[in-house]
N, C-alpha and C positions, 0 to 999 in steps of 0.2 A: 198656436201652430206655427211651424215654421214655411217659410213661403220661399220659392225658390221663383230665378227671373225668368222672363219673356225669351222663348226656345231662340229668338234671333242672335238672342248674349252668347246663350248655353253652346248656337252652334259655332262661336268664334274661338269656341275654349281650344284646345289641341285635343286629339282624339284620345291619345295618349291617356289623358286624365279621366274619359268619360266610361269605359270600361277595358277590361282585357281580356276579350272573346281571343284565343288561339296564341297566347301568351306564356311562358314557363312564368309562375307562381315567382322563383327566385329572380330569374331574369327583373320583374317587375320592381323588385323589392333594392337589385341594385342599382334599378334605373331611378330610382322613389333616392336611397341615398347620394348618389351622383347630382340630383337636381337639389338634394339640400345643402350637399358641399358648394355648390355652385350660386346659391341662395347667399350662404355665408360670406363667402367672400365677397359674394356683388356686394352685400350690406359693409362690410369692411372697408369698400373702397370705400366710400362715400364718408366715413370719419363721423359719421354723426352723434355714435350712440353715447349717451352720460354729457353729450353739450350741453351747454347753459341756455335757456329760455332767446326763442329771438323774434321781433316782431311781426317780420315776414311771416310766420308761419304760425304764431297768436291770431293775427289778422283773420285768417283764413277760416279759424275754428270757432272764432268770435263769428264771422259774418253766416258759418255756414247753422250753429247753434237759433242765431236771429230767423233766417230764413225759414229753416227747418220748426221753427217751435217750439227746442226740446231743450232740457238744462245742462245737456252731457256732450261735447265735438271732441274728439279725440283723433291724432296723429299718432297711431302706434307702430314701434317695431319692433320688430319679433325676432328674437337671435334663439340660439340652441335653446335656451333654459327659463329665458322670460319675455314677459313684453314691456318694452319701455314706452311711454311720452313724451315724445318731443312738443308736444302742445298739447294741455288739454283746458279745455276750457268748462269751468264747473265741476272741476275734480282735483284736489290736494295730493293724492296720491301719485307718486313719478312712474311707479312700475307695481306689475304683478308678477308672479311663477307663467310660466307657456302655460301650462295645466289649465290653469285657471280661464285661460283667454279665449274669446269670443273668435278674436281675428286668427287665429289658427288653423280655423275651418273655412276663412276667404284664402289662406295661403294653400291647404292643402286641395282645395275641390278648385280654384284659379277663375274663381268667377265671384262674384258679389253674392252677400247672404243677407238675407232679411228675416226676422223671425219677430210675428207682432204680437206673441204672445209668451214667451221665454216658459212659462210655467208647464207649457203645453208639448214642450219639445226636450225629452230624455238626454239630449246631450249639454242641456244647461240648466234643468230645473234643481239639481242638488248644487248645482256652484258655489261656493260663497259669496259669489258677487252678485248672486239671484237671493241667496236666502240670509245675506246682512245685510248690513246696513245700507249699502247699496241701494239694494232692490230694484235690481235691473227686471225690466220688464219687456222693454223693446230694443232691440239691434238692427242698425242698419248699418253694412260694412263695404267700402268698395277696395277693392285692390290700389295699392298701390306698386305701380310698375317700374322698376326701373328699365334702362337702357335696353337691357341685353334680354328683356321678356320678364326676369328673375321679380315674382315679388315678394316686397321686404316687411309688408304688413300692411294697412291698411287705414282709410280717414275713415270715422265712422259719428252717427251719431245715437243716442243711446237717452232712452227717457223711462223713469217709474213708474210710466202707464202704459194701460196697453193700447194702443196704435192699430190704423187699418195702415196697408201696405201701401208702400212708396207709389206713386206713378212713375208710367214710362219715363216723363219728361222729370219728375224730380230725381227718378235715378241718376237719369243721362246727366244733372245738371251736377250730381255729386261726383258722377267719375270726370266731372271737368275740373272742380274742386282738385279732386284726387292728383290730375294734368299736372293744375298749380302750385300743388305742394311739392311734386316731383323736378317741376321745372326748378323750384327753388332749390329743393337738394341738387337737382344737378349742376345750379350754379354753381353753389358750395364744393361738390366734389371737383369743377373742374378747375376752379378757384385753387383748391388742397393739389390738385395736380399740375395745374401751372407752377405753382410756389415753391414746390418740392423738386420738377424739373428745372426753375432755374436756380435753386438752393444745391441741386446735383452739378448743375452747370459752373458754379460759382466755385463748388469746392473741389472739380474738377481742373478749372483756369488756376485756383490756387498748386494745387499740385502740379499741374504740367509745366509751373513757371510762364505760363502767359499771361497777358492782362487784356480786356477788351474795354475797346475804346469810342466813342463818338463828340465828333466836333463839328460845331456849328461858324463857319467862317464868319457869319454875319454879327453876329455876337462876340467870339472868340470862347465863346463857354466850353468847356470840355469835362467828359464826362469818364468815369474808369470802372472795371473790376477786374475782380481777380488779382493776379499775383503782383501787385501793385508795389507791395512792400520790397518783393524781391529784386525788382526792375531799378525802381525809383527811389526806395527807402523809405523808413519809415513815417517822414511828412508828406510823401507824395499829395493826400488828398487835398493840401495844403496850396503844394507848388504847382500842382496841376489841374486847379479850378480854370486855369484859363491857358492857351494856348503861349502864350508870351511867358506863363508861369513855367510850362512845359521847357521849352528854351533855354530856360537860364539853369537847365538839369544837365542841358545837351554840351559834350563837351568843347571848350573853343574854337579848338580846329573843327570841328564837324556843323558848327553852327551855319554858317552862313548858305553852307550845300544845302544843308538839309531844308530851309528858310524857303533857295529859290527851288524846290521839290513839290514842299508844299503850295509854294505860290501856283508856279504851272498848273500843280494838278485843280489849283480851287479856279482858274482863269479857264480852264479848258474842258474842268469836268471831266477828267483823266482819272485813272487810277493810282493811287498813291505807295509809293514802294521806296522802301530805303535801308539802309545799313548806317548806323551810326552808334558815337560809345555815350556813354551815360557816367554821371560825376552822382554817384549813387555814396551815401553820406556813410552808410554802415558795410560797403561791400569793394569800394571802391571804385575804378575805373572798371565799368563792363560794357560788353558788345551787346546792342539791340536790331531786333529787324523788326520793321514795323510793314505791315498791308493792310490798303483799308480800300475801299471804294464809296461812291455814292448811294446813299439811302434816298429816291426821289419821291417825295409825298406830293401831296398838290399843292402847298403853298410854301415848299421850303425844300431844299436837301441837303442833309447829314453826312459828312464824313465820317464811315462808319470800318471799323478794324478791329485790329490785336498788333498785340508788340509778346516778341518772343527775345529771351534771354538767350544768345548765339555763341555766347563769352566762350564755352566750351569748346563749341563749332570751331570756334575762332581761330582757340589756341591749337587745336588740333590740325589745320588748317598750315598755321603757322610752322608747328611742327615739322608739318609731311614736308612744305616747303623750303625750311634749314634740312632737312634730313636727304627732301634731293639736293641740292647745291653741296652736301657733306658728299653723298653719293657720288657726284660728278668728280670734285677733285679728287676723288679717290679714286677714282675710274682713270682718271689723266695720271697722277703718280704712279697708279698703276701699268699702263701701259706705256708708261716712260722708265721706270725701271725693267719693262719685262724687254723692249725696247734697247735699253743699255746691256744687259745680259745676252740679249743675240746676238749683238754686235759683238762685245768683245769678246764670249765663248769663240766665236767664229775664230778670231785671231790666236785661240789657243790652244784648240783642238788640233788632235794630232790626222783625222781622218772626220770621215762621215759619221761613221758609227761612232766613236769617243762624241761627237759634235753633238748626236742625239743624246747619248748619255746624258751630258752634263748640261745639255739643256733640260732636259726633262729632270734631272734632278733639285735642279733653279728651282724649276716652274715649280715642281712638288711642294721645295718650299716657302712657295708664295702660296700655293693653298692650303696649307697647313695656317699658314699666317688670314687666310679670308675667313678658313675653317670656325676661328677663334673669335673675329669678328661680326660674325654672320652669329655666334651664338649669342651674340650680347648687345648690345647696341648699336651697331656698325661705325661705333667713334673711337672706342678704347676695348681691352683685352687682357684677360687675364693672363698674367705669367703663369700661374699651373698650367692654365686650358692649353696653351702651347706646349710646355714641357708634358704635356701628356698628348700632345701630336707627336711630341719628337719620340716619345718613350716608345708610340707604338709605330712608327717605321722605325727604329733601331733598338729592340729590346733591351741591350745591355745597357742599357747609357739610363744611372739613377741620377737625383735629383732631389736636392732639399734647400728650402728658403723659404722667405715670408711671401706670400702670395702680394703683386703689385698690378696694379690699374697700368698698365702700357698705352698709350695716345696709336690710333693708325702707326705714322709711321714709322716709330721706336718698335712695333710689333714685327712690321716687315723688317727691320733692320735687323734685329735678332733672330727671329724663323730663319734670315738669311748667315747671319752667322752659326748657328747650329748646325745648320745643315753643309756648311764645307767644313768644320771641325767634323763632326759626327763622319760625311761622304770618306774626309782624309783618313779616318779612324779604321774606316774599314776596308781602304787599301791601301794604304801604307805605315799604321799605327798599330790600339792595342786589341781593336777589332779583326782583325787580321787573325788573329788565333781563336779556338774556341775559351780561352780560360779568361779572354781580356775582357775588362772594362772599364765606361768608363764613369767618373763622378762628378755632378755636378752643382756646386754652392754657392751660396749669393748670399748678402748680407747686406742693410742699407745704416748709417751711421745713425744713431739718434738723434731724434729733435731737439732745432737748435744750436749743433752740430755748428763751427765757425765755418768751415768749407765740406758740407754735408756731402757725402759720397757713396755709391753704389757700390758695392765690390762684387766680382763673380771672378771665381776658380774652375777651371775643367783640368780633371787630372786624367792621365789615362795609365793604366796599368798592367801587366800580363800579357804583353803582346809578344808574339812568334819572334821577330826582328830585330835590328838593332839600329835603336831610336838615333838620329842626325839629323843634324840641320840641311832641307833640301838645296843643290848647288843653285838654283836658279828660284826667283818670286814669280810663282805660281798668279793665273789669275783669281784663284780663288783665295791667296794670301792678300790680293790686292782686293778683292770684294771685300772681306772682312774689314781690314783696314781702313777702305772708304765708309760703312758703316760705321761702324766704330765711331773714328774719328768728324768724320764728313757730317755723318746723320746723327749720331748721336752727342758730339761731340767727347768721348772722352779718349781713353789710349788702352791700346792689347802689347800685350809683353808675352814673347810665347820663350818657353826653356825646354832644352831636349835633354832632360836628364836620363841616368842609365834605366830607370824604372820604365818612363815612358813621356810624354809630351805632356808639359804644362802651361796651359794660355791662364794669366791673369789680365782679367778687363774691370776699368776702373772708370766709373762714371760720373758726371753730378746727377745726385739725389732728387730727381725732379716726379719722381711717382711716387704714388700715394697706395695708401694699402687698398686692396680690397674685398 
């Protein structure tokens, strides 16, 4: 017959399990799946199932077989489809079918089963493990509980005769048992989840490019992981067994700062914080920032950190920093030519409103000239990107050549000569009519080239007027000129033929295509 425990057990069970007075039928049946998904996984975390034999837990089955009297201890667990043994003692066989198992009904009913007579009890007298060679006759089974309530099967003991029922006290002494087999898995599992978390931790330090670190001043020992390789190269573990090995990585100029850094921090017990480059064997010269503080144990404390790869930081750093100082002198040549254009407009304007004009037509093409700037790196400038500023304040005026890289301020030097060829075009040239236009070509000499030279042609054609050399130099014949000449160093040749006005400008070849 089978023998169920002492109502003090039954009433620890959860109600849940003991019936389902005022229950929906399905409700019960998805609350019954839900706790075996939940079963599952708890058994999952814990890694045990198909391990190899381990003494901790032979131990157990061995002592609890001696005590109990009986040839059969068994640590089973029970996943979807079978039961396994993690220990059994007096039994060759590793595993059975779920079907088969005794401990199915300690997992499903969540209390301990006894039954001291197997043949007696319908739910085991056809088993195979009752009616072969087995020849089970008595069961005693206690839960085994994991953490979280979830149990994952059961320590039992199991003998070919039949048996009077357990006592109070020799129950209670097997769910102590039951305790110790759980305490030992939950070593193991939290063993598997320490290991795993710093195996996450490690392969994390490797990717983010950090490496962590701990030194012992007293020793000089030093310790590393993570992205070690990246930092330091690939003998780091080598060079960086001890802090003086560390040193001789760090580059010369940076050694001695960094030396009195660490000294401070280890005399004062400070925190440890630094910038310095690294003589990295496969990567070369790179930037490190290292932060560490004290680990204080009771008989010692650790310098304990990370070192971050900044190399990027650095150069980025570096960068912003050339690109303001680019920024500023541009800003001053800037407003030193906008500067020289007030001034001498001033002296050439014939009134207020001409004064406005022609300043405001400057300035126009100064920003025409930032226009082109501001799209590219703010150092250099494409000649389309301007000729296609020019093209669209002055529609007529085409344009062909090989596209060139212009420096700052060959850019503003040209913007500014376009723009009082183009202004003059349209009040006293071939813009002036609607049929005029004007053309404009450039060519650089090939590579090589003994006195390598720029050429640029502006023709203008079909103008209303009739084309002469103006009585007087204009300030804008002098702006160009000074350009030209001044800024860019080369020479303008203008001819007022009957068609219409041709400037040739002729340069040295100092741009590059782009």
């Amino acid at each position: 017959m089978a023998e169920r425990f002492p109502e003090h057990i039954s009433d620890a069970v959860p109600a849940a399990s003991r019936g389902s007075e005022g229950r929906n039928l399905s409700d019960e049946g998805d609350e019954a799946a839900r706790a075996e998904r939940l079963r599952l996984s708890t058994l999952r975390e814990y890694r045990i199932m198909d391990t190899p034999p381990e003494l901790a837990f032979d131990r157990v089955t061995k002592m609890v077989a001696d005590l109990y009297g009986v040839p059969i201890a068994l640590v089973s667990l029970v996943d979807d489809c079978r039961q396994w043994f993690k220990s059994a003692y007096g039994l060759d066989t590793t595993e059975t079918p779920r079907e088969m198992s005794f401990c199915q009904y300690v997992i499903a009913e969540e209390q301990p089963l006894v039954v001291t007579d197997v043949l007696g009890d319908p739910r085991f007298q056809d088993n195979p493990l009752v009616t072969g060679d087995l020849h089970i006759r008595f069961y005693a089974g206690v839960p085994l509980r994991a953490y979280n309530g979830a149990i994952l099967g059961s320590l039992c003991v199991i003998d070919r005769e039949e048996r009077v029922a357990l006592t109070d006290v020799e129950l209670s002494r097997l769910e102590d048992f039951a305790g110790i087999i759980m305490a030992e898995a939950d070593l193991r599992r939290i063993g598997a989840e320490r290991d795993e978390a710093r195996r996450t931790l490690e392969r994390a330090l490797d990717f983010s490019g950090i490496a962590s670190w701990q030194y012992d001043p007293r020793t000089d020992r030093l310790r590393t992981q993570g992205a070690g390789t990246e930092l330091w190269g690939s003998e780091f573990q080598t060079m960086l067994a001890t802090g003086n090995g560390f040193f001789d990585l760090v580059h010369q100029d940076d050694r001695s700062a960094l030396r009195e850094i660490l000294k401070e921090a280890i005399a004062n017990g400070t925190p440890y914080a630094a910038e310095y480059r690294v003589l990295n064997p496969e990567r070369g010269v790179r930037w490190n920032a290292v932060r560490g503080d004290w680990d204080v144990r009771s008989d010692d404390a650790m310098l304990t950190g990370v070192s971050i790869d900044i190399t990027e930081q650095k150069s980025r750093q570096e960068n912003a920093n050339l690109l303001m100082r680019e920024l500023h002198h541009r800003m001053r040549n800037l407003f030193a030519t906008v500067s020289a254009i007030i001034s001498l407009t001033r002296h050439a304007a014939r009134d207020v409103d001409d004064y406005v004009e022609r300043i405001s037509s400057r300035l126009d093409a100064l920003n025409r000239a930032q226009n082109v700037l501001l799209s590219a790196n703010f150092m250099t400038g494409s000649m389309h990107a301007l000729m296609r500023e020019v093209e669209a304040a002055f529609p007529r005026v085409r344009w062909s050549g090989p596209d060139l890289l212009l420096p700052e301020n060959a850019l503003v030097a040209m913007a500014l000569v376009f723009n009082e060829l183009s202004t003059n075009a349209v009040k006293h040239g071939a813009l002036t009519g609607d049929d005029g236009r004007v053309d404009v070509k450039w060519s650089q000499d090939d590579e090589g080239a003994e006195a390598r030279m720029f050429h640029m042609t502006w023709t203008e054609t079909g103008g209303d007027g009739q084309v002469s050399a103006p009585d007087r130099t204009s300030f804008g014949t002098l702006l160009m000129e000074r350009s030209v000449r001044n800024n860019l160093g080369g020479t303008i040749e203008r001819h007022w033929l009957p068609t219409g006005l041709v400037v040739d400008i002729a340069l040295p070849a100092r741009w590059r295509d782009a």
